[in-house]
N, CA, C and O atoms as a GROMACS GRO file, in nm:
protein
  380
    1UNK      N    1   0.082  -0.119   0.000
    1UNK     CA    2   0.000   0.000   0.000
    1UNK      C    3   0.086   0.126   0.000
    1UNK      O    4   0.044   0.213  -0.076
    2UNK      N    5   0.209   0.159   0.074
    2UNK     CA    6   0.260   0.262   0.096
    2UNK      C    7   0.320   0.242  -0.067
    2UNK      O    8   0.302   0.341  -0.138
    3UNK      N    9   0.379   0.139  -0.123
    3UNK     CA   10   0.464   0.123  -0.196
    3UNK      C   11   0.387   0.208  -0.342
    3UNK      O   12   0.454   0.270  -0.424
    4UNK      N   13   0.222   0.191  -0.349
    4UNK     CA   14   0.157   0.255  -0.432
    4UNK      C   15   0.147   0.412  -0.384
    4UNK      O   16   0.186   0.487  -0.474
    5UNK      N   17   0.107   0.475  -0.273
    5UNK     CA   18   0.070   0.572  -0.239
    5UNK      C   19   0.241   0.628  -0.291
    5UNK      O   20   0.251   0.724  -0.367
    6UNK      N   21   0.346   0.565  -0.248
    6UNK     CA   22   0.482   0.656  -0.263
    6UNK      C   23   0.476   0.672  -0.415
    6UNK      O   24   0.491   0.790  -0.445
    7UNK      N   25   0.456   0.581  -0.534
    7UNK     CA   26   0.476   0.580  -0.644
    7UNK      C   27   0.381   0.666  -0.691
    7UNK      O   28   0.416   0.715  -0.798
    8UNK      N   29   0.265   0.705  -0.650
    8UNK     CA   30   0.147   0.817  -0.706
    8UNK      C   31   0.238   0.952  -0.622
    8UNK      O   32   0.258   1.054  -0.688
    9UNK      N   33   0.274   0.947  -0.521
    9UNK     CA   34   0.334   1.079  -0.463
    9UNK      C   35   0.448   1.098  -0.549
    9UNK      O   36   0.458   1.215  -0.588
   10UNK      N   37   0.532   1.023  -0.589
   10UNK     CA   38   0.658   1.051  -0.710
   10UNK      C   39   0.637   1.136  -0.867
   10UNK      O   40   0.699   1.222  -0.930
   11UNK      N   41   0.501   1.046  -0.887
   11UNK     CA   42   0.502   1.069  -0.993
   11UNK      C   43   0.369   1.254  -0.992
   11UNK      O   44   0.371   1.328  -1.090
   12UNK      N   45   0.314   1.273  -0.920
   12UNK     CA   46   0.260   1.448  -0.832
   12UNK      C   47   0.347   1.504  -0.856
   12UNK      O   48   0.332   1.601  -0.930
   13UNK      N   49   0.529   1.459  -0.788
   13UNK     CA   50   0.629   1.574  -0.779
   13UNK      C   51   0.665   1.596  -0.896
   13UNK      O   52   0.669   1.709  -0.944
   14UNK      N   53   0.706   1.458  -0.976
   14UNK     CA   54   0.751   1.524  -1.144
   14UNK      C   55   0.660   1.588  -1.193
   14UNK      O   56   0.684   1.708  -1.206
   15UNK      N   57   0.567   1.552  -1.223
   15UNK     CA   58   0.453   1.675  -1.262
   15UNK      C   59   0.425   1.838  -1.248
   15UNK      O   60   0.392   1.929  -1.324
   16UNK      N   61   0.458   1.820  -1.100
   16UNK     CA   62   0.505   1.957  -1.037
   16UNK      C   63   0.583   1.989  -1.063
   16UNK      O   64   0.578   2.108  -1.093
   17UNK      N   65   0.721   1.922  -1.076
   17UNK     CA   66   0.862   1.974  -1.160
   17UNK      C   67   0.829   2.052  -1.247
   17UNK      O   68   0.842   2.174  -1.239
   18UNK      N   69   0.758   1.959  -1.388
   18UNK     CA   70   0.764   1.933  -1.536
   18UNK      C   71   0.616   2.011  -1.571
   18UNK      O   72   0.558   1.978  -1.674
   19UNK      N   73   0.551   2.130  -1.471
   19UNK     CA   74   0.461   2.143  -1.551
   19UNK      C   75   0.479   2.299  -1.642
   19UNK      O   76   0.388   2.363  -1.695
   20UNK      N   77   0.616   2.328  -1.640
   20UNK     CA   78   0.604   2.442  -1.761
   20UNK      C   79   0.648   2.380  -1.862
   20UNK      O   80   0.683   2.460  -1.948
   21UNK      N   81   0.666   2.261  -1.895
   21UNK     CA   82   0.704   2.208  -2.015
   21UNK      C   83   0.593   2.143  -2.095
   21UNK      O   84   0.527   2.052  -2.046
   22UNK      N   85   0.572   2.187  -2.211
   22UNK     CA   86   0.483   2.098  -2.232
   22UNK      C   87   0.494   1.925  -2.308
   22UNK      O   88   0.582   1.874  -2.377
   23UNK      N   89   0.401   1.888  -2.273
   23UNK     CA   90   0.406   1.756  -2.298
   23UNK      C   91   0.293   1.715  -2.342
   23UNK      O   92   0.203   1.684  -2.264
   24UNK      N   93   0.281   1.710  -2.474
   24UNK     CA   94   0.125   1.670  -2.568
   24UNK      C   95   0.183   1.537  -2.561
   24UNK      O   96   0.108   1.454  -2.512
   25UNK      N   97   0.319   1.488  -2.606
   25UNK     CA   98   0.278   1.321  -2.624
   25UNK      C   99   0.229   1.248  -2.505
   25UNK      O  100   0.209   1.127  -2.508
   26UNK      N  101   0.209   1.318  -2.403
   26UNK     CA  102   0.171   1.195  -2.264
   26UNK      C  103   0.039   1.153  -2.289
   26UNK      O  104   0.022   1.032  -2.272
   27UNK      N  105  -0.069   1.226  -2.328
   27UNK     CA  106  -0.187   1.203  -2.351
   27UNK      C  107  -0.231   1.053  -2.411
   27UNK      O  108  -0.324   0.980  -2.377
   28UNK      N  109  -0.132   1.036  -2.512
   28UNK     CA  110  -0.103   0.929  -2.581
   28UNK      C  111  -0.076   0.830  -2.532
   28UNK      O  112  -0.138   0.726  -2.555
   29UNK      N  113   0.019   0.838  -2.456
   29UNK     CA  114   0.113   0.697  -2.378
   29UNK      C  115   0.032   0.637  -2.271
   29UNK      O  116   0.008   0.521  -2.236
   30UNK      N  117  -0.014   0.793  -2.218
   30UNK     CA  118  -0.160   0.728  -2.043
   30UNK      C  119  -0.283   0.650  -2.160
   30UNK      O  120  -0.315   0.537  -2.122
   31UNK      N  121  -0.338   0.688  -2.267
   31UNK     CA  122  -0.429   0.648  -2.310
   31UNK      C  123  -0.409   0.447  -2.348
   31UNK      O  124  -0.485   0.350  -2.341
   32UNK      N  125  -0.234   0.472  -2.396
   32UNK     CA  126  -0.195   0.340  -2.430
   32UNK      C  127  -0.230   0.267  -2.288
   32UNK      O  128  -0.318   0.187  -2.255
   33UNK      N  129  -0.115   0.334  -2.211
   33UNK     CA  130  -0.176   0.252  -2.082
   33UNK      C  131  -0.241   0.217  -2.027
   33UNK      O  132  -0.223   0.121  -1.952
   34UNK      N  133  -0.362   0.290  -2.043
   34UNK     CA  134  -0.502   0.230  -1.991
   34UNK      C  135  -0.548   0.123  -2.054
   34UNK      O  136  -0.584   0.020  -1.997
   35UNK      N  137  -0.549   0.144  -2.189
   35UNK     CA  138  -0.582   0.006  -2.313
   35UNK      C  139  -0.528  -0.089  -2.249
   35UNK      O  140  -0.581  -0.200  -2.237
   36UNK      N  141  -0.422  -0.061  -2.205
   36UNK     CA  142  -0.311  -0.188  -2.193
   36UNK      C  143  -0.344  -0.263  -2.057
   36UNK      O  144  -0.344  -0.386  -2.052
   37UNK      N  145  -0.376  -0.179  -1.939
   37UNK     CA  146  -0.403  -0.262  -1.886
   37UNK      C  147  -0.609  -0.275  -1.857
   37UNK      O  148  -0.672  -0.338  -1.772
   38UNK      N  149  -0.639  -0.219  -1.928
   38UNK     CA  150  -0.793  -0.302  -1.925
   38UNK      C  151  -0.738  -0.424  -1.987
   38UNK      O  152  -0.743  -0.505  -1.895
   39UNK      N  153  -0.675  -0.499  -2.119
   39UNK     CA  154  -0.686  -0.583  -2.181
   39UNK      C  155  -0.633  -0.696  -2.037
   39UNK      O  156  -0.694  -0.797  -2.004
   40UNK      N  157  -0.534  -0.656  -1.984
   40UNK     CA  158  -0.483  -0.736  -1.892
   40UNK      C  159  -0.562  -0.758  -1.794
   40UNK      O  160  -0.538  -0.870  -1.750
   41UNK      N  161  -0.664  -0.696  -1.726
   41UNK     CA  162  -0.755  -0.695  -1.679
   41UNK      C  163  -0.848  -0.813  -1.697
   41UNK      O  164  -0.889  -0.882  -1.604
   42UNK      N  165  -0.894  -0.837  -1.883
   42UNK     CA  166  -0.990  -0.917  -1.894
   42UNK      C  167  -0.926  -1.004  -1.907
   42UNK      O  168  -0.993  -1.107  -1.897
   43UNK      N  169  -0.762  -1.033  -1.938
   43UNK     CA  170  -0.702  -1.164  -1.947
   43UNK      C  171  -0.696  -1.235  -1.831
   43UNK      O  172  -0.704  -1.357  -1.841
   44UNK      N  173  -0.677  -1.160  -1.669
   44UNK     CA  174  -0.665  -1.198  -1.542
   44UNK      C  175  -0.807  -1.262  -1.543
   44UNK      O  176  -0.795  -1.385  -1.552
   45UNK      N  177  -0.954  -1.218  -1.536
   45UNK     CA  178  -1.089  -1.229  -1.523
   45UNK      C  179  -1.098  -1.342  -1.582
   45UNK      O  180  -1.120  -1.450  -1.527
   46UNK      N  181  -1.082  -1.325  -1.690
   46UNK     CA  182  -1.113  -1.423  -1.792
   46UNK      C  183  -1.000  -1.614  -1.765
   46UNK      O  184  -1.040  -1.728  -1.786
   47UNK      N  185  -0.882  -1.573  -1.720
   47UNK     CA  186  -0.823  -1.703  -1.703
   47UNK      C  187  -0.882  -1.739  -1.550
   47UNK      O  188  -0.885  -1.860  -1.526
   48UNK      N  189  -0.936  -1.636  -1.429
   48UNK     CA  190  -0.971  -1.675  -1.321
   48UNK      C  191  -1.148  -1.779  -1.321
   48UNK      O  192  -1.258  -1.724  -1.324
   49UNK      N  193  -1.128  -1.909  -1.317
   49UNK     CA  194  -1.184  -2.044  -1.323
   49UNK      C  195  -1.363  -2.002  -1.224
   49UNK      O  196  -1.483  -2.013  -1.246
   50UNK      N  197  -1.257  -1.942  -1.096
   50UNK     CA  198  -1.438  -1.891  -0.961
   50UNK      C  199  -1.524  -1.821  -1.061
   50UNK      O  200  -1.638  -1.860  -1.084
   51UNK      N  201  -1.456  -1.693  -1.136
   51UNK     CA  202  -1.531  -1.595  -1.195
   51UNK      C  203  -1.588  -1.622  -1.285
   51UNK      O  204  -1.709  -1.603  -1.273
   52UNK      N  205  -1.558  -1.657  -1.370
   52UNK     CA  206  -1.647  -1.773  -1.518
   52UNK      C  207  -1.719  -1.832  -1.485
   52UNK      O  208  -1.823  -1.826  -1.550
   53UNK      N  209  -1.718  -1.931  -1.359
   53UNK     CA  210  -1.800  -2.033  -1.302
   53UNK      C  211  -1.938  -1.942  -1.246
   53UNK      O  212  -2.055  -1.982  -1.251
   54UNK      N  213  -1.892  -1.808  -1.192
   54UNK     CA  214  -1.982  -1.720  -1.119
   54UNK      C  215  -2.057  -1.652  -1.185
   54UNK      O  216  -2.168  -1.635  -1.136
   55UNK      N  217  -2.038  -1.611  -1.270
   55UNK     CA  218  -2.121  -1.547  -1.402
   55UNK      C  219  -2.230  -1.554  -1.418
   55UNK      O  220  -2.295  -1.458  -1.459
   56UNK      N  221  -2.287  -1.682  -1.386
   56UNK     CA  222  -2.437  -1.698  -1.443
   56UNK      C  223  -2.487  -1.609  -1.318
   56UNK      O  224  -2.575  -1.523  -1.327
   57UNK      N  225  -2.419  -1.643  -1.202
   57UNK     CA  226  -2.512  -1.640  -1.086
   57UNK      C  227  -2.521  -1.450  -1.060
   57UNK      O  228  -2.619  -1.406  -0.999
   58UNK      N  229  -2.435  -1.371  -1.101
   58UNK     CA  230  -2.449  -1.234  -1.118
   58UNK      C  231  -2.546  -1.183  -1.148
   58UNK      O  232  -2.619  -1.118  -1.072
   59UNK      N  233  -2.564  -1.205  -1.271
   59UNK     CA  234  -2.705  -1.203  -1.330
   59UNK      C  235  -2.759  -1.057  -1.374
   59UNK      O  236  -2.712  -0.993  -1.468
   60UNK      N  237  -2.889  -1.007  -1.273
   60UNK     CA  238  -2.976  -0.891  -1.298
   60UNK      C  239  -2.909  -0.815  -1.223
   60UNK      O  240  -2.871  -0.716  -1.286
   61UNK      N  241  -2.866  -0.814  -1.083
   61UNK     CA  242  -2.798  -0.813  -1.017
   61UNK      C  243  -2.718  -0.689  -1.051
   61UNK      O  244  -2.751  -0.572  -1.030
   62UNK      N  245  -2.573  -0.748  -1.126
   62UNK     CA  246  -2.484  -0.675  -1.189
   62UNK      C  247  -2.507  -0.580  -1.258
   62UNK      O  248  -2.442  -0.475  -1.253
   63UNK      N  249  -2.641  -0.611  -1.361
   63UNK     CA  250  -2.665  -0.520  -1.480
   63UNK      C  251  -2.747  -0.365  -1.412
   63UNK      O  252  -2.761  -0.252  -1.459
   64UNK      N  253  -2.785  -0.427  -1.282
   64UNK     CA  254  -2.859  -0.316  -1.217
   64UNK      C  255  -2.761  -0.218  -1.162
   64UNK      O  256  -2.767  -0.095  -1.173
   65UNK      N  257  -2.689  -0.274  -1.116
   65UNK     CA  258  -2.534  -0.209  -1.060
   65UNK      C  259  -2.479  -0.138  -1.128
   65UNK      O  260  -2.460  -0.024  -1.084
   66UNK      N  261  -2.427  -0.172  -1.269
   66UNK     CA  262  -2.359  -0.109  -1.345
   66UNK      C  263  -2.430   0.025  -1.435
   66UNK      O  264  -2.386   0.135  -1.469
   67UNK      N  265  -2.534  -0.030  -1.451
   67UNK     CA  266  -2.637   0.064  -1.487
   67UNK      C  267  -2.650   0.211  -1.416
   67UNK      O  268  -2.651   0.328  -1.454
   68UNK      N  269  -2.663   0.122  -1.257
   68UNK     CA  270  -2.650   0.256  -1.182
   68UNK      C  271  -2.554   0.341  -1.162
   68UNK      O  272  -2.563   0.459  -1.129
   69UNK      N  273  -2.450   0.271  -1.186
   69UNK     CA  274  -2.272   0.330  -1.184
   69UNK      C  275  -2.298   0.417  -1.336
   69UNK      O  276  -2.359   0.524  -1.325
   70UNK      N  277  -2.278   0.398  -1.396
   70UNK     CA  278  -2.292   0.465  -1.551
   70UNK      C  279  -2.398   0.611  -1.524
   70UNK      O  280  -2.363   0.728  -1.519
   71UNK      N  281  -2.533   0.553  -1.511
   71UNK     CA  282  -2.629   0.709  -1.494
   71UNK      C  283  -2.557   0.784  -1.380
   71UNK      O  284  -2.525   0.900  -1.407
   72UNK      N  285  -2.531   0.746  -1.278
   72UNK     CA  286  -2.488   0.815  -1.165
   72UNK      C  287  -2.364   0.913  -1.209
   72UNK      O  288  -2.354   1.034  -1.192
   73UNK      N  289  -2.287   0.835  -1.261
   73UNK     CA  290  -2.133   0.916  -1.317
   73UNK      C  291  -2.147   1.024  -1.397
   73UNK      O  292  -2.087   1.131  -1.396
   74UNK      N  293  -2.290   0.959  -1.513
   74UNK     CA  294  -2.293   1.039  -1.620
   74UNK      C  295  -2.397   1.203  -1.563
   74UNK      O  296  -2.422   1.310  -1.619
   75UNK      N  297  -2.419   1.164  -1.475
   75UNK     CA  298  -2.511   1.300  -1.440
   75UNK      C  299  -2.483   1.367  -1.340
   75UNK      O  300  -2.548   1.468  -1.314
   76UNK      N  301  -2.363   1.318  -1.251
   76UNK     CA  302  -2.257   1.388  -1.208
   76UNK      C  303  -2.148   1.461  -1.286
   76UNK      O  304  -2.070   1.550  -1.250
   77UNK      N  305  -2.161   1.407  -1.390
   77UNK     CA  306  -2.028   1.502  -1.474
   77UNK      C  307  -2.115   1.582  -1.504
   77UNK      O  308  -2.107   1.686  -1.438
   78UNK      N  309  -2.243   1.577  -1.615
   78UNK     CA  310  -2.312   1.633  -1.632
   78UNK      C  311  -2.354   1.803  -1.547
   78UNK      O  312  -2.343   1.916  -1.595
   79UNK      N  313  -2.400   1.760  -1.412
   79UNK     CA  314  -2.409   1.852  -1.299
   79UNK      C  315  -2.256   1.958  -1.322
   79UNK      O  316  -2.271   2.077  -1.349
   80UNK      N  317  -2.158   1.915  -1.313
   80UNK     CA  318  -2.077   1.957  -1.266
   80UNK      C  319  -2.034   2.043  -1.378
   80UNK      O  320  -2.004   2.161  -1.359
   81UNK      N  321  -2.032   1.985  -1.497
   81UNK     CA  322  -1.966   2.056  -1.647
   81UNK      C  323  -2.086   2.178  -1.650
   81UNK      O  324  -2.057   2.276  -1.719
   82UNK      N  325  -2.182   2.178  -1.599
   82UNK     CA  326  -2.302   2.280  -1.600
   82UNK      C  327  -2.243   2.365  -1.504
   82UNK      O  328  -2.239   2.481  -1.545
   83UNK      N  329  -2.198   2.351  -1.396
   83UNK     CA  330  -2.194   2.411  -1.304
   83UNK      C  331  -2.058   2.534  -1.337
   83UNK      O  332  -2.056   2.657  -1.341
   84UNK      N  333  -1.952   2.426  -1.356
   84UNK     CA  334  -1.849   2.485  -1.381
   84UNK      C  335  -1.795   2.601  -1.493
   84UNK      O  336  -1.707   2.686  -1.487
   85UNK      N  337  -1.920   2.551  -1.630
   85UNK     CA  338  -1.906   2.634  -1.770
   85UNK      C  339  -2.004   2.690  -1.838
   85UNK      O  340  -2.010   2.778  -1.924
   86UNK      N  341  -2.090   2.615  -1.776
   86UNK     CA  342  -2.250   2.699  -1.855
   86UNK      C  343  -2.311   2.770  -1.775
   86UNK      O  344  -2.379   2.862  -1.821
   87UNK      N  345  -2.302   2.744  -1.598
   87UNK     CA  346  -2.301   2.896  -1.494
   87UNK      C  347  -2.237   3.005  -1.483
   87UNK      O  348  -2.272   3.120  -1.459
   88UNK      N  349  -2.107   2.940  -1.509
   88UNK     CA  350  -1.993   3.068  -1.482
   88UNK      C  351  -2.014   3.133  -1.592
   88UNK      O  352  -2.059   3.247  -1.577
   89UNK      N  353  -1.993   3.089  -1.722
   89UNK     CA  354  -1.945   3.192  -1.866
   89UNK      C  355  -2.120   3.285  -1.846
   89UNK      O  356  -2.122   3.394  -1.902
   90UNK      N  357  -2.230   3.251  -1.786
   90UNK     CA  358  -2.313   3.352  -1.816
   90UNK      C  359  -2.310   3.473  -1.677
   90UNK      O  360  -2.395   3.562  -1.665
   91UNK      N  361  -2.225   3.458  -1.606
   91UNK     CA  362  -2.179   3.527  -1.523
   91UNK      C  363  -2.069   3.643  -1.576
   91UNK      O  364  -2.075   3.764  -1.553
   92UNK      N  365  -1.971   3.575  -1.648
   92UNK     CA  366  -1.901   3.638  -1.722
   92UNK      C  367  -1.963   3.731  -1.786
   92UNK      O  368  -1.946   3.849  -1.757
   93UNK      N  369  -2.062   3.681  -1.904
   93UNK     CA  370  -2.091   3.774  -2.047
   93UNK      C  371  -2.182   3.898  -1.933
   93UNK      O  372  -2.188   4.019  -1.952
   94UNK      N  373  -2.233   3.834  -1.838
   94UNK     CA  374  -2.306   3.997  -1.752
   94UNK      C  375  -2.201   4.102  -1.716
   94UNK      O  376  -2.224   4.222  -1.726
   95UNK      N  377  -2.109   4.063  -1.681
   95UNK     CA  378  -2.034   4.141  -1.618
   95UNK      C  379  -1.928   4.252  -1.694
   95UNK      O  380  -1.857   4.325  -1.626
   0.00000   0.00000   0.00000
């Protein structure tokens, strides 16, 4: 645990170093990385024997869950991208 928390605190400070430089290719490389490890993700899931076996039994269950994870996220960003750009800028154009 510390060993992650130190490696997210390392990588804050370079950032903080490195942020008058710019850096368009990172966008790229984090995006690879994520690809990279969702795929690893479903390769772990997918070779784990309990979880396959468990699947059926998930069911409605899951789909209700995820469902709710998705609307919930999406209307929290929602809220917030309102809040942050379509409140403020008409604050702006008054002023």
């Amino acid at each position: 645990m510390f060993i992650i928390i130190g490696i997210m605190l390392t990588g804050m400070l370079i950032g903080y170093l490195l942020r008058s430089k710019r850096l368009t290719w990172i966008h790229k490389i984090i995006t690879f990385l994520i690809w990279t490890l969702l795929f690893l993700l479903g390769i772990d899931v997918g070779g784990n024997e309990a979880i396959i076996k468990g699947l059926h039994t998930l069911g409605l269950e899951a789909v209700i869950i995820t469902l709710g994870a998705v609307i919930g996220s999406t209307l929290c960003a929602w809220g917030l991208w309102y809040l942050l750009y379509i409140r403020n800028n008409g604050k702006e154009k008054e002023a």
